[in-house]
PyMOL Python script that loads the backbone (N, CA, C, O; Angstrom):
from pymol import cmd

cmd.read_pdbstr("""\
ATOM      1  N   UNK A   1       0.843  -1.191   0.000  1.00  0.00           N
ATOM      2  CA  UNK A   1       0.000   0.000   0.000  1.00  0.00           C
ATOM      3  C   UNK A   1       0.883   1.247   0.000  1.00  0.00           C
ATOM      4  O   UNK A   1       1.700   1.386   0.910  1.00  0.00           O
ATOM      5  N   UNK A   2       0.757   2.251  -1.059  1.00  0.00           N
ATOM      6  CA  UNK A   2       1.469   3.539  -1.162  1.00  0.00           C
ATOM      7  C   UNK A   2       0.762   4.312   0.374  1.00  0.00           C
ATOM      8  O   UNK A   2      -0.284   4.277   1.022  1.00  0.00           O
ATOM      9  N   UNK A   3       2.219   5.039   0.407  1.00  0.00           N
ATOM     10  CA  UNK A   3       1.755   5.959   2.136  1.00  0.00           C
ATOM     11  C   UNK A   3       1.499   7.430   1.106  1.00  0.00           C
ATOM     12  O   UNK A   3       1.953   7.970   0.097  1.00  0.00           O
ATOM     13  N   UNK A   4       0.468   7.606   2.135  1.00  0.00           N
ATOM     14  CA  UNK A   4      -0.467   9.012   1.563  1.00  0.00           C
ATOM     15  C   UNK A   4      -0.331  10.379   2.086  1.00  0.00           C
ATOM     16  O   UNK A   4      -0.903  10.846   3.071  1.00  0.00           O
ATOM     17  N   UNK A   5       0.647  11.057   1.163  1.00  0.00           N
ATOM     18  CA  UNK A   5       1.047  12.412   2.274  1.00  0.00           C
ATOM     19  C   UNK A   5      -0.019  13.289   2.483  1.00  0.00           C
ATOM     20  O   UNK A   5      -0.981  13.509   1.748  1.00  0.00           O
ATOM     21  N   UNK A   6       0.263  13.761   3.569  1.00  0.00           N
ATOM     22  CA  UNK A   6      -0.779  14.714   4.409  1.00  0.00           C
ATOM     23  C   UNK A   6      -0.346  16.112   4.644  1.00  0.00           C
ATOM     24  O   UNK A   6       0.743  16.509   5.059  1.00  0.00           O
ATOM     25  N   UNK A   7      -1.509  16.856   4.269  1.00  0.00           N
ATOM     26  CA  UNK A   7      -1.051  18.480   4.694  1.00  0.00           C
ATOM     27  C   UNK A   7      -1.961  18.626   5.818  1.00  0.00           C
ATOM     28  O   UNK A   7      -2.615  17.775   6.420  1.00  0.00           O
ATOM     29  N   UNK A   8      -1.849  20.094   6.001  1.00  0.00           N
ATOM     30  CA  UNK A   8      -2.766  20.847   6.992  1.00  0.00           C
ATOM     31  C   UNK A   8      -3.249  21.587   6.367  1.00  0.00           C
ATOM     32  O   UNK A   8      -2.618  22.551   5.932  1.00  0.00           O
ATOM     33  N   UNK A   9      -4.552  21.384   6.104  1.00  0.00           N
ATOM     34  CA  UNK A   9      -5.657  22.282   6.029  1.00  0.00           C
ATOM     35  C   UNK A   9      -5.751  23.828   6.808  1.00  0.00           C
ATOM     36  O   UNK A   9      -5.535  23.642   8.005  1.00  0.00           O
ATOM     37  N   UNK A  10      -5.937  24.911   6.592  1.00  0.00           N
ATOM     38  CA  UNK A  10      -6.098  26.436   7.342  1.00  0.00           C
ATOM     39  C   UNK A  10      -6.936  26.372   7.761  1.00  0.00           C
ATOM     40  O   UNK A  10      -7.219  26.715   8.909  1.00  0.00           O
ATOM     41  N   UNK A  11      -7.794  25.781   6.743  1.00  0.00           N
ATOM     42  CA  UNK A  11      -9.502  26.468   7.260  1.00  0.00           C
ATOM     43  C   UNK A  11     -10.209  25.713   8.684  1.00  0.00           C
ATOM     44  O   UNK A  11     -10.913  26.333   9.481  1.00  0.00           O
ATOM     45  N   UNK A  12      -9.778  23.927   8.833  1.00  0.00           N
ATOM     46  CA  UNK A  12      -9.896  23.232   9.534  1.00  0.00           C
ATOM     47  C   UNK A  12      -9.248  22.677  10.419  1.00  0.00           C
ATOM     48  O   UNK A  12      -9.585  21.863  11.279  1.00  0.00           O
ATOM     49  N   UNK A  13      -8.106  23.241  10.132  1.00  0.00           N
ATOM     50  CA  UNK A  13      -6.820  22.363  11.027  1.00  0.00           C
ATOM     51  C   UNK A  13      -6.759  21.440  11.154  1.00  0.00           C
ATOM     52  O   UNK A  13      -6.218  21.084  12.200  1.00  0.00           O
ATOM     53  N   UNK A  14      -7.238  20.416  10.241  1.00  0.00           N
ATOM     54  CA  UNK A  14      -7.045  18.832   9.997  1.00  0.00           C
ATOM     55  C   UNK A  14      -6.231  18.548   9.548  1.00  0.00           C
ATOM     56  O   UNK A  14      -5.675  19.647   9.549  1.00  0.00           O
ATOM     57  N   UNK A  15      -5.409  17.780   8.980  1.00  0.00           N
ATOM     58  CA  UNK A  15      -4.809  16.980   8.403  1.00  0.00           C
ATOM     59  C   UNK A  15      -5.043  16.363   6.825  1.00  0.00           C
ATOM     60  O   UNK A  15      -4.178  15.502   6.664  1.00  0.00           O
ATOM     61  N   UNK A  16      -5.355  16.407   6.375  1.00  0.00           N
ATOM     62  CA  UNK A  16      -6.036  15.605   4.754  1.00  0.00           C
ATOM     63  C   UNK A  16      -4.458  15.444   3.962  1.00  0.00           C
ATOM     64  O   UNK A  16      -3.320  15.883   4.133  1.00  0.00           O
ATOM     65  N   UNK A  17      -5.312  14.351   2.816  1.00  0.00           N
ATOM     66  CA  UNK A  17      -4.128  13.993   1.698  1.00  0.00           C
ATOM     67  C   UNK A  17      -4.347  15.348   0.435  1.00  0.00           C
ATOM     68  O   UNK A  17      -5.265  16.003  -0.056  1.00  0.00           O
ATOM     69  N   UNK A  18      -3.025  15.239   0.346  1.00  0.00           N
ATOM     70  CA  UNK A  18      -2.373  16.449  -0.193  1.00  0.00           C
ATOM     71  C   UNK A  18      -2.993  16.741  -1.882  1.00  0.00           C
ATOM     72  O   UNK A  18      -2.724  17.766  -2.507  1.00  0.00           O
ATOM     73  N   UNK A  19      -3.738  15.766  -2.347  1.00  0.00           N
ATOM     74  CA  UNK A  19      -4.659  15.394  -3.168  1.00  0.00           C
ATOM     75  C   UNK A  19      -5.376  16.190  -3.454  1.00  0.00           C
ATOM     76  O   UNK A  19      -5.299  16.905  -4.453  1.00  0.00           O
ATOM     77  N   UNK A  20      -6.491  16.210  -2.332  1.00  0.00           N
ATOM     78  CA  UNK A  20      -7.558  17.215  -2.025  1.00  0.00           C
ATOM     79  C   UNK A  20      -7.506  18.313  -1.831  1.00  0.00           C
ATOM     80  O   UNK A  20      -8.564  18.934  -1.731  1.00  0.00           O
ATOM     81  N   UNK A  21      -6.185  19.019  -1.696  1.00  0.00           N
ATOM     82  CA  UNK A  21      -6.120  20.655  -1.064  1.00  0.00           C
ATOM     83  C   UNK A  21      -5.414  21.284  -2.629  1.00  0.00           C
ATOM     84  O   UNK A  21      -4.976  20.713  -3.628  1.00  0.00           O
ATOM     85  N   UNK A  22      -5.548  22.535  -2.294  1.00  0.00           N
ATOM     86  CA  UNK A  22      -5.292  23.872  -3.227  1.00  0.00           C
ATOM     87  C   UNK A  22      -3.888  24.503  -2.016  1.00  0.00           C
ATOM     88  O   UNK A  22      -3.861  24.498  -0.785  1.00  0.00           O
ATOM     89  N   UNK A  23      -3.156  24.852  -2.748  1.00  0.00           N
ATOM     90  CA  UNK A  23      -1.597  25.319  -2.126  1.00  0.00           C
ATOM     91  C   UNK A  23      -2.106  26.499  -3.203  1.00  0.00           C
ATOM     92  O   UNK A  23      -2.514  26.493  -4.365  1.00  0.00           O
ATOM     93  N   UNK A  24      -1.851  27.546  -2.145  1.00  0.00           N
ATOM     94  CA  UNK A  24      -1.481  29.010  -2.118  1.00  0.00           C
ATOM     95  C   UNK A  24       0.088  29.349  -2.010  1.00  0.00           C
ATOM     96  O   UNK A  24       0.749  28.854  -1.097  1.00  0.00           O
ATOM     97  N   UNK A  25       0.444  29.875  -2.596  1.00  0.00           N
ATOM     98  CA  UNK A  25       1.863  30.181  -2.600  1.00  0.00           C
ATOM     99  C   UNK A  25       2.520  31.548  -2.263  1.00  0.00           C
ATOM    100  O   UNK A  25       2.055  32.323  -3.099  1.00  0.00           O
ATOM    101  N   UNK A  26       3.549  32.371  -1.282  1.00  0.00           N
ATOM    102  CA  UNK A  26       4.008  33.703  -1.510  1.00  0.00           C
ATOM    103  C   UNK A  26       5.315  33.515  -2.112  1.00  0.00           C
ATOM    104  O   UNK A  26       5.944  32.589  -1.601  1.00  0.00           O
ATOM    105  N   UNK A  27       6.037  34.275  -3.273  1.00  0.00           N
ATOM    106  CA  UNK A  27       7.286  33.711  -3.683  1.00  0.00           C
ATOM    107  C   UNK A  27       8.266  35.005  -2.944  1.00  0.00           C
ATOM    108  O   UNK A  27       7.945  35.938  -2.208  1.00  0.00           O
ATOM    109  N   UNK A  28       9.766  34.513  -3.596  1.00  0.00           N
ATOM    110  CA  UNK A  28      10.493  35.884  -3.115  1.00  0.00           C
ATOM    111  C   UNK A  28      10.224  37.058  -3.425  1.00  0.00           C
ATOM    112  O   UNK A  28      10.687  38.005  -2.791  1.00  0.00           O
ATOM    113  N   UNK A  29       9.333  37.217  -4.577  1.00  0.00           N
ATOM    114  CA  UNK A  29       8.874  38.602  -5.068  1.00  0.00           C
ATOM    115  C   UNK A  29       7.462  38.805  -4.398  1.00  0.00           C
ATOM    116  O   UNK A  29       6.673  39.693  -4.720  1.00  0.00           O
ATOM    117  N   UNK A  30       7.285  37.992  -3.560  1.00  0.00           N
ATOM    118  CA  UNK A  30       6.202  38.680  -3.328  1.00  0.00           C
ATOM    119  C   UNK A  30       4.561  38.414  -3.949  1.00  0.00           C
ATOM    120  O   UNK A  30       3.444  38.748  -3.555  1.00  0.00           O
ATOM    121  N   UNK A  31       5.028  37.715  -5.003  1.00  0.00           N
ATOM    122  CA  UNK A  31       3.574  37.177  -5.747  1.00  0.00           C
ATOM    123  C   UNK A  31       2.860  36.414  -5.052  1.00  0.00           C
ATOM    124  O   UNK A  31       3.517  35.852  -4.176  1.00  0.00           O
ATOM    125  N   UNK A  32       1.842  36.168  -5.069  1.00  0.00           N
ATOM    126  CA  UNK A  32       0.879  35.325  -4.164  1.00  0.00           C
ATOM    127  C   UNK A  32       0.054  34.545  -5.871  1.00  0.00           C
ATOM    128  O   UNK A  32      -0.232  35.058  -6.953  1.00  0.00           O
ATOM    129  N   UNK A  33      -0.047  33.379  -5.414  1.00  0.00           N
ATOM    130  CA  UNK A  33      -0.617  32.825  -6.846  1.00  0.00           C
ATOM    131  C   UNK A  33      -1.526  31.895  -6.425  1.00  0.00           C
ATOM    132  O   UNK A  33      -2.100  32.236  -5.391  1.00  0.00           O
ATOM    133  N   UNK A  34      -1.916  30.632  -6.958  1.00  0.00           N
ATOM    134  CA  UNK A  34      -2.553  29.093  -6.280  1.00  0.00           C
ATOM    135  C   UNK A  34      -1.412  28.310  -7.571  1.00  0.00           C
ATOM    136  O   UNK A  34      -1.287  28.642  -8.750  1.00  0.00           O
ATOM    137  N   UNK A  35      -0.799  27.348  -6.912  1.00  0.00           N
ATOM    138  CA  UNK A  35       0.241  26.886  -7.414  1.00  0.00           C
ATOM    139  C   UNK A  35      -0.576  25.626  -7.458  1.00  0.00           C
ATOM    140  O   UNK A  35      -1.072  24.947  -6.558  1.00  0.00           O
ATOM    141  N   UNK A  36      -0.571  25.483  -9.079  1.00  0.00           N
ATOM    142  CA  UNK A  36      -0.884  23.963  -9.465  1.00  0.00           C
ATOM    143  C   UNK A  36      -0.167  23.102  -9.574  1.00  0.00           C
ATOM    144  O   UNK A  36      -0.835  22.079  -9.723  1.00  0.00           O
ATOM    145  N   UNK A  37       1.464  22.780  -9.597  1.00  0.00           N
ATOM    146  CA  UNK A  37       1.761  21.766  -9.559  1.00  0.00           C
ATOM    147  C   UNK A  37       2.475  21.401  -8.257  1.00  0.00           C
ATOM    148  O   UNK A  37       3.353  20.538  -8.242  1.00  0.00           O
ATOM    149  N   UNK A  38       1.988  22.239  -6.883  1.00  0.00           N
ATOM    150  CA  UNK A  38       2.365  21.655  -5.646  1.00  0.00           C
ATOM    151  C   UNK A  38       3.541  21.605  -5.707  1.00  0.00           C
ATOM    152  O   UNK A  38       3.889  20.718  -4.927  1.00  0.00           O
ATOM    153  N   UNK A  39       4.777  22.240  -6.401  1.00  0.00           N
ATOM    154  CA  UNK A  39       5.644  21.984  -6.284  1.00  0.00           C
ATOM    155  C   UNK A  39       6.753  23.055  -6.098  1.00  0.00           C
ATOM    156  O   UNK A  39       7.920  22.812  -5.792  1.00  0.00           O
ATOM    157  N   UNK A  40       6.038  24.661  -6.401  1.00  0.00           N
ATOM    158  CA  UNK A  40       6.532  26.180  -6.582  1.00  0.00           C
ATOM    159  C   UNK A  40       7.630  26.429  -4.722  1.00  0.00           C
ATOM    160  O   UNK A  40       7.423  25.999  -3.588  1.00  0.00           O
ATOM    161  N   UNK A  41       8.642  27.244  -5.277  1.00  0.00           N
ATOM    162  CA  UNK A  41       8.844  27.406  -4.356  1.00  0.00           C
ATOM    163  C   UNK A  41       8.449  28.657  -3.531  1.00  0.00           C
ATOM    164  O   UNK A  41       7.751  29.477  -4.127  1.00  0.00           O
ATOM    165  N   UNK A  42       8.748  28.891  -2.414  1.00  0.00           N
ATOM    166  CA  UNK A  42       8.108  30.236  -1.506  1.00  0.00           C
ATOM    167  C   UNK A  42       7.369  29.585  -0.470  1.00  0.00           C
ATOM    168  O   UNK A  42       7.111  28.383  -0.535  1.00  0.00           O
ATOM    169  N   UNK A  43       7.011  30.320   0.494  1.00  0.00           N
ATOM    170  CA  UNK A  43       5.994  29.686   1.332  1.00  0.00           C
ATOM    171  C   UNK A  43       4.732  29.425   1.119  1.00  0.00           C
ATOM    172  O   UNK A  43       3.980  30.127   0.442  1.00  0.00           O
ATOM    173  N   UNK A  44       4.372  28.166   1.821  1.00  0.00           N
ATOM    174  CA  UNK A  44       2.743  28.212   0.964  1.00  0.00           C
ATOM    175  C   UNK A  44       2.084  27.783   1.819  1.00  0.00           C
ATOM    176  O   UNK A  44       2.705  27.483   2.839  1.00  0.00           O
ATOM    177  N   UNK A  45       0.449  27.534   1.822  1.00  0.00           N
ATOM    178  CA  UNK A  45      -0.674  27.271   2.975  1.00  0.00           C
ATOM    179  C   UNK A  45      -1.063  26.547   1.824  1.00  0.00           C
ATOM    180  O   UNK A  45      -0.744  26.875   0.681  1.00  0.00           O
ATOM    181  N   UNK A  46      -2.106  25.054   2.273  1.00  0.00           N
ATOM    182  CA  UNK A  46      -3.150  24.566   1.789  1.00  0.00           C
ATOM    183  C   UNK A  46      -4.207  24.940   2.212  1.00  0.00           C
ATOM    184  O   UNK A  46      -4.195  25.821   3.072  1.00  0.00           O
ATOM    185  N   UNK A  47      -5.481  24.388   1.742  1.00  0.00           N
ATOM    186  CA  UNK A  47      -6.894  24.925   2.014  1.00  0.00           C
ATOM    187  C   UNK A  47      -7.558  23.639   1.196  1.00  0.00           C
ATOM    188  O   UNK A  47      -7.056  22.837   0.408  1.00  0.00           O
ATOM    189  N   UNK A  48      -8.851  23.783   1.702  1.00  0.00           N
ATOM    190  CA  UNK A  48      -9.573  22.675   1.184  1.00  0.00           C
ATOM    191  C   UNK A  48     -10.235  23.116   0.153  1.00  0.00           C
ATOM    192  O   UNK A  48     -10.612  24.273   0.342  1.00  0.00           O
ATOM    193  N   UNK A  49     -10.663  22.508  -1.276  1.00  0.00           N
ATOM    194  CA  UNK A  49     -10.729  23.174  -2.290  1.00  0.00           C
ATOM    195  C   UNK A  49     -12.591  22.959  -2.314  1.00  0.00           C
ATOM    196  O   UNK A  49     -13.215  22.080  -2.908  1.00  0.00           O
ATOM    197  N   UNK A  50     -13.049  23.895  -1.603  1.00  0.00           N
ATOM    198  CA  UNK A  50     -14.579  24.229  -1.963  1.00  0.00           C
ATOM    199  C   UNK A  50     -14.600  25.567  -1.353  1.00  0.00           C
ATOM    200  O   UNK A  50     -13.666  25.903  -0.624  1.00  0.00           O
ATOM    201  N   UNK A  51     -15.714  26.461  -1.618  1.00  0.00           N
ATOM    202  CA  UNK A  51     -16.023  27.691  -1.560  1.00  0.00           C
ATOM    203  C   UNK A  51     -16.403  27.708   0.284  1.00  0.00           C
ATOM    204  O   UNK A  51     -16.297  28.758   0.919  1.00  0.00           O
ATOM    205  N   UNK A  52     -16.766  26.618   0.834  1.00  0.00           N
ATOM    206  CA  UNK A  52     -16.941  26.980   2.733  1.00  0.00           C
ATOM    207  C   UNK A  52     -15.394  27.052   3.028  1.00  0.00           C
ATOM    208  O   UNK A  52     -14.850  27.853   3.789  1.00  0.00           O
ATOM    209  N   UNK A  53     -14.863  26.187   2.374  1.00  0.00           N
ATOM    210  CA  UNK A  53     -13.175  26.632   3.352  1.00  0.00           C
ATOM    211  C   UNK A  53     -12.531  28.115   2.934  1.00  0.00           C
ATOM    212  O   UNK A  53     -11.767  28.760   3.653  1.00  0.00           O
ATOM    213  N   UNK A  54     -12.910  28.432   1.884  1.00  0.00           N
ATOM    214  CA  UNK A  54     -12.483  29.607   1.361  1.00  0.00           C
ATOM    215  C   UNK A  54     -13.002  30.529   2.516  1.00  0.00           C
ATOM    216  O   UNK A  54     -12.159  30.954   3.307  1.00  0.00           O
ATOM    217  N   UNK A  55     -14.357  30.887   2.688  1.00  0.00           N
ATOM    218  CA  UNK A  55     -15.272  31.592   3.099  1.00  0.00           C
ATOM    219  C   UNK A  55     -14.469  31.839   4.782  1.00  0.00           C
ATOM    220  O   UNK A  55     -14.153  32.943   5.227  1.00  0.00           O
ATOM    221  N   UNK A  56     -14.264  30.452   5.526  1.00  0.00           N
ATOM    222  CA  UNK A  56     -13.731  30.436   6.653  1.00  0.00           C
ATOM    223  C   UNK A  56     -12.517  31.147   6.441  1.00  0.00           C
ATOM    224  O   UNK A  56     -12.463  32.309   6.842  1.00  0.00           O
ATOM    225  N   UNK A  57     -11.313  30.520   5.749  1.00  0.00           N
ATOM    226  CA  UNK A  57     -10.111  31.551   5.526  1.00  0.00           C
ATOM    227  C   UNK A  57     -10.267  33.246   5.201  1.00  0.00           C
ATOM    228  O   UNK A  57      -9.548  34.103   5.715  1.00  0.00           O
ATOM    229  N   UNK A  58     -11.084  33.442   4.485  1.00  0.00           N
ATOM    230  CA  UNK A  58     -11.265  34.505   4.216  1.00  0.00           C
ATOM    231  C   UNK A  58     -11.756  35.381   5.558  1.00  0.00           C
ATOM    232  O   UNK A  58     -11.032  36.336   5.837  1.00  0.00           O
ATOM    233  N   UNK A  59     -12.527  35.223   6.125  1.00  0.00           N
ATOM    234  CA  UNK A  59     -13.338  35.599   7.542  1.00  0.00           C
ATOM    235  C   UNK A  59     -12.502  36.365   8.508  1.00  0.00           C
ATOM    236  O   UNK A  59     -12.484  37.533   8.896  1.00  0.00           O
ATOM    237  N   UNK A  60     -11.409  34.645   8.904  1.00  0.00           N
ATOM    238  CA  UNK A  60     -10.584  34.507  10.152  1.00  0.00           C
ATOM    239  C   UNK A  60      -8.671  35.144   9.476  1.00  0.00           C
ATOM    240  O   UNK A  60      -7.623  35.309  10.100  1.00  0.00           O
ATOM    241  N   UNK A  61      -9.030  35.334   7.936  1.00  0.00           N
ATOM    242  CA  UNK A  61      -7.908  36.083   8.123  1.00  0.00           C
ATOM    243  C   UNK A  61      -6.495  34.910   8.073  1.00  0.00           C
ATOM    244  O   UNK A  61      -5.359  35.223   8.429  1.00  0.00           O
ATOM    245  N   UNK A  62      -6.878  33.593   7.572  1.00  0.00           N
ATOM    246  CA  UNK A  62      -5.834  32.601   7.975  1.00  0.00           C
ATOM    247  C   UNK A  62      -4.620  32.805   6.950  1.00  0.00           C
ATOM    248  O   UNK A  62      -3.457  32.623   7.309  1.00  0.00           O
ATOM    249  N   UNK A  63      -4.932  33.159   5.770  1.00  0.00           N
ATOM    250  CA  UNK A  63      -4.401  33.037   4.454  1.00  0.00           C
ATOM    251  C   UNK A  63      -3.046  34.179   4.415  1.00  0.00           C
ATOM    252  O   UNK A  63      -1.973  34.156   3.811  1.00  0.00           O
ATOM    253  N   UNK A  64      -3.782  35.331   5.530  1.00  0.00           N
ATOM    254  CA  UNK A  64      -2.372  36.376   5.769  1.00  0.00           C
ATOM    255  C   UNK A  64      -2.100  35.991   6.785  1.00  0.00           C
ATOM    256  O   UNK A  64      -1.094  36.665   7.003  1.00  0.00           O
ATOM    257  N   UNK A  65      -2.261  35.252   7.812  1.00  0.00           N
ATOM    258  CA  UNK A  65      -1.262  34.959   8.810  1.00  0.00           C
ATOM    259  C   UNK A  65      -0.530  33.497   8.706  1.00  0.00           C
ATOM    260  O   UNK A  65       0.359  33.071   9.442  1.00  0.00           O
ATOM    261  N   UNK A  66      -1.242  32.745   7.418  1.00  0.00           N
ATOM    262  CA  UNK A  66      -0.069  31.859   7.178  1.00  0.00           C
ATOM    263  C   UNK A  66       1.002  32.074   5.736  1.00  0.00           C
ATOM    264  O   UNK A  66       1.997  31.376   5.538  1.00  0.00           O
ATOM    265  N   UNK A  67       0.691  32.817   5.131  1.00  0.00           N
ATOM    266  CA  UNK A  67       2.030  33.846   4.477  1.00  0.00           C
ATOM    267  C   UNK A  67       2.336  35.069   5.049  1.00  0.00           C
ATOM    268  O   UNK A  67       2.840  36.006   4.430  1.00  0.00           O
ATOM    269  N   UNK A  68       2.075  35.073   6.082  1.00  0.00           N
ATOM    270  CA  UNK A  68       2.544  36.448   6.714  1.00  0.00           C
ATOM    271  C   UNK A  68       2.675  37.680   6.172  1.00  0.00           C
ATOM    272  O   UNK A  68       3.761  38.166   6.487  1.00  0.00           O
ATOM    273  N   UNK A  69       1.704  38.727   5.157  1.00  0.00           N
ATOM    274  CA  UNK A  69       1.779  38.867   4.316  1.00  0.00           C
ATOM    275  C   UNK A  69      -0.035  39.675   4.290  1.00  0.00           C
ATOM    276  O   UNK A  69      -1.039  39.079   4.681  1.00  0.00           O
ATOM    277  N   UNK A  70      -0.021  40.880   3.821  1.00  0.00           N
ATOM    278  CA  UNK A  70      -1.431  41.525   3.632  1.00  0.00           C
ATOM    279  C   UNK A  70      -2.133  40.615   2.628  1.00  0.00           C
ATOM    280  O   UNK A  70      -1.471  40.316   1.634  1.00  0.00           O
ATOM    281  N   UNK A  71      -3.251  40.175   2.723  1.00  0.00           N
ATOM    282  CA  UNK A  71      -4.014  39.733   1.287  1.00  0.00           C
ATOM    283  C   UNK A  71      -4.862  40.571   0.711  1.00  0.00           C
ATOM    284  O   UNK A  71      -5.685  41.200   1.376  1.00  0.00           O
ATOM    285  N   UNK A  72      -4.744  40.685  -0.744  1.00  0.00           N
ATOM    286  CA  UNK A  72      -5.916  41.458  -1.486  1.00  0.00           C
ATOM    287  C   UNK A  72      -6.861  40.731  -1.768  1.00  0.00           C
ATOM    288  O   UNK A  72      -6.636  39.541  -1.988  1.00  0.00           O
ATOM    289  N   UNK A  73      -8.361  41.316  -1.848  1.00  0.00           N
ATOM    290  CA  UNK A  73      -9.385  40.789  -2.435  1.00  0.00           C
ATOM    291  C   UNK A  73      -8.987  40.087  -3.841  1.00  0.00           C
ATOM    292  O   UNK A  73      -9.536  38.997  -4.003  1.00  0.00           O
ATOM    293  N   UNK A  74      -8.018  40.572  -5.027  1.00  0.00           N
ATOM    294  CA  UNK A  74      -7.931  39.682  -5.959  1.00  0.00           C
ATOM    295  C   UNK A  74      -7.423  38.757  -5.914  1.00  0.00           C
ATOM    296  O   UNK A  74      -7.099  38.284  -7.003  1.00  0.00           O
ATOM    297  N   UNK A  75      -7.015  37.871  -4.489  1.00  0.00           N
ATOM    298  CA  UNK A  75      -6.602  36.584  -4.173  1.00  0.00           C
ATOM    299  C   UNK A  75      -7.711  36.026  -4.170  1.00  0.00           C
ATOM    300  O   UNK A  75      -8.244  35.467  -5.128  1.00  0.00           O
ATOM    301  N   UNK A  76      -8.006  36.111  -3.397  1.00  0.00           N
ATOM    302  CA  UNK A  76      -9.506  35.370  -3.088  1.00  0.00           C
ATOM    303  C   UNK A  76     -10.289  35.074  -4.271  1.00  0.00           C
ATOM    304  O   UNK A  76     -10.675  33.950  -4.592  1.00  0.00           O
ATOM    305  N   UNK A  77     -10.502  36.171  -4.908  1.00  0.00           N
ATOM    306  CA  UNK A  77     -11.375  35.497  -6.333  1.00  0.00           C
ATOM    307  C   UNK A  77     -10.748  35.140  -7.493  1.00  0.00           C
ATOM    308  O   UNK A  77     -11.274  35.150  -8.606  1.00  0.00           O
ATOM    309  N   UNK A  78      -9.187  34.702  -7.138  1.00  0.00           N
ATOM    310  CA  UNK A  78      -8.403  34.062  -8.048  1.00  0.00           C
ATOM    311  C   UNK A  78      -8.650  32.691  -7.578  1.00  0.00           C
ATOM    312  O   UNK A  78      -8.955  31.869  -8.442  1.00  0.00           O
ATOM    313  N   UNK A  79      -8.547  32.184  -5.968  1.00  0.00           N
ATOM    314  CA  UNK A  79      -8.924  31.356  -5.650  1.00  0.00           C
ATOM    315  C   UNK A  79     -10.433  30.515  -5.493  1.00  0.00           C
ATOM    316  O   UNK A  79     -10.773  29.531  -4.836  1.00  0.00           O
ATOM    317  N   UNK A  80     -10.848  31.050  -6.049  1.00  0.00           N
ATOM    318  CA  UNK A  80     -12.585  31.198  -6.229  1.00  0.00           C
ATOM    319  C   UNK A  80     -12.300  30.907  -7.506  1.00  0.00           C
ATOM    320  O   UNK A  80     -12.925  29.922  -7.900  1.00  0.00           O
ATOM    321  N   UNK A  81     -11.713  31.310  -8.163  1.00  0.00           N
ATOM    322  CA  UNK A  81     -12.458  31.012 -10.166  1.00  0.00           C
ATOM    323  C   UNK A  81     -11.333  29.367  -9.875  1.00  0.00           C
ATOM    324  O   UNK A  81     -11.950  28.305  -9.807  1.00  0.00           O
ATOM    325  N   UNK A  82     -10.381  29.348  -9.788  1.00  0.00           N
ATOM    326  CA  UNK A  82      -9.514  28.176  -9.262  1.00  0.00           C
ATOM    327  C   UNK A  82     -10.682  26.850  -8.917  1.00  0.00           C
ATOM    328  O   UNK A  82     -10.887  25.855  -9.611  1.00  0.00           O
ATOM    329  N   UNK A  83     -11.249  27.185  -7.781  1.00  0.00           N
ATOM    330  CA  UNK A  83     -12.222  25.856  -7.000  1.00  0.00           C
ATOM    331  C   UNK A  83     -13.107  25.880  -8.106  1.00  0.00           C
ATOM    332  O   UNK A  83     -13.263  24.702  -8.428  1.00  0.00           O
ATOM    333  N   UNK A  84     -14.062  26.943  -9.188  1.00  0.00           N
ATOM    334  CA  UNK A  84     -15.030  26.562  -9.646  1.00  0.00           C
ATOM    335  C   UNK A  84     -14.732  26.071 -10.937  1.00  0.00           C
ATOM    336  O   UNK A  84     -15.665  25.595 -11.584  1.00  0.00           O
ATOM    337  N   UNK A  85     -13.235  26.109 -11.588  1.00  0.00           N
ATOM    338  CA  UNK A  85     -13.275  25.699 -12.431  1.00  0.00           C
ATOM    339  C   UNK A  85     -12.596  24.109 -12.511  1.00  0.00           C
ATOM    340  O   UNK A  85     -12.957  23.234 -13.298  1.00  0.00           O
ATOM    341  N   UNK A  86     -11.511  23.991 -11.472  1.00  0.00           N
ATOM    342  CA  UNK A  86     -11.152  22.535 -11.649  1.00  0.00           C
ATOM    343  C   UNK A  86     -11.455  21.928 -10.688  1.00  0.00           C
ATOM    344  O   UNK A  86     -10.604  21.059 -10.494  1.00  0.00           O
ATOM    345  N   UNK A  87     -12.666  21.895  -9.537  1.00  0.00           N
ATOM    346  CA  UNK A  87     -12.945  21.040  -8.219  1.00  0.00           C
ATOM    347  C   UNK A  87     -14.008  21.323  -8.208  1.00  0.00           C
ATOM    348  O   UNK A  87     -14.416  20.952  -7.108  1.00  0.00           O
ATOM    349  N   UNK A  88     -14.755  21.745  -8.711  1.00  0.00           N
ATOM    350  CA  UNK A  88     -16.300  21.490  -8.703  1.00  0.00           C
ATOM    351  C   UNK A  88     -17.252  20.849 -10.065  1.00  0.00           C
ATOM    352  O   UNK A  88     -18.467  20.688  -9.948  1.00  0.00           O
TER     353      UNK A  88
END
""", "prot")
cmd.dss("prot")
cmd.show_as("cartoon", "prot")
cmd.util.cbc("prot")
cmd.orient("prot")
């Protein structure tokens, strides 16, 4: 049986396979993106890829205190067109 890596979720503080989540990325410049091949470097947060985990991150503010880092509203609905176009 293959072993199944696990992230941490923001929105829930669970644990899940790395499968299921959306990685947010900050690079050295500063860009903030949603990194599709999980593999970009910079610091990054997962999140669970439906519009309630968004909603929670967005709320509580998790997304700038786990890139440490102001967020703009055009994150969020980058990450929003992201969930509705390849996870829903």
């Amino acid at each position: 049986m293959k072993h199944k890596v696990l992230r941490k979720d923001v929105s829930t503080n669970t644990m899940l396979p790395k499968v299921e989540l959306i990685r947010v990325v900050k690079n050295k410049n500063g860009e903030i993106f949603v990194d599709q091949t999980q593999k970009a470097n910079g610091r990054g947060v997962y999140l669970r890829a439906n519009l309630e985990a968004l909603a929670i991150v967005k709320k509580q503010r998790l997304l700038e205190k786990g890139l440490k880092t102001k967020i703009g509203e055009e994150v969020f609905l980058m990450i929003e067109k992201e969930i509705k176009e390849n996870w829903m």
